[in-house]
C-alpha positions in Angstrom: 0.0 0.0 0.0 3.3 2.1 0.0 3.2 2.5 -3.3 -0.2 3.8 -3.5 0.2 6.6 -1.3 3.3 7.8 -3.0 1.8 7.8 -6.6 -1.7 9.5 -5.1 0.2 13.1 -5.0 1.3 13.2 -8.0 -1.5 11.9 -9.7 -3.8 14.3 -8.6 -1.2 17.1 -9.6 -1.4 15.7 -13.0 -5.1 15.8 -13.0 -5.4 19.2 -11.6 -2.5 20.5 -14.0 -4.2 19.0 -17.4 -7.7 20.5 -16.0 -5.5 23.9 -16.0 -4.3 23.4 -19.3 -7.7 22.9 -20.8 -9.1 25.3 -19.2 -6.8 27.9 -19.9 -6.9 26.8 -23.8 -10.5 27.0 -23.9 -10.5 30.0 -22.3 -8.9 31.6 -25.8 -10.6 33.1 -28.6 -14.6 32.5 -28.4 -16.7 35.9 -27.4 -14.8 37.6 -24.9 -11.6 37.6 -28.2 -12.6 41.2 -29.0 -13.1 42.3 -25.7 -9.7 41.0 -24.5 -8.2 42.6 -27.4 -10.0 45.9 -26.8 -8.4 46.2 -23.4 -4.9 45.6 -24.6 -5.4 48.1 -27.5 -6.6 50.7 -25.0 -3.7 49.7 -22.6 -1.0 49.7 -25.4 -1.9 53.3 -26.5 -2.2 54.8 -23.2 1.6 53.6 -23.1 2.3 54.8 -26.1 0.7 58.4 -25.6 1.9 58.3 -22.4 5.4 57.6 -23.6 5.2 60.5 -26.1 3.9 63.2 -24.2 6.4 65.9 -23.4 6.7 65.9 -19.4 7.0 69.4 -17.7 10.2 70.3 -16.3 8.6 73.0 -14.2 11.1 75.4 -15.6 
């Protein structure tokens, strides 16, 4: 029975990390695509202007 309890552990980390992996690749593209690119449009300019604009030395 030894042997049992040491494969349980990782087992169940296998399961669990599969589960993750499927979930996470499912979880790409589908509806939300064009929203989730929206936001890192939005994001990525705001750098970008943010990056450009001229800061004010105070002088």
């Amino acid at each position: 029975m030894d042997y049992v309890s040491a494969l349980v552990p990782p087992i169940v980390m296998a399961v669990f990390f599969t589960g993750l992996i499927v979930t996470i690749v499912k979880s790409q593209g589908g509806a939300n695509k064009s929203k989730e690119d929206a936001v890192v449009d939005a994001v990525l300019a705001r750098a970008e202007h943010t990056r450009q604009t001229p800061r004010d030395t105070g002088v």
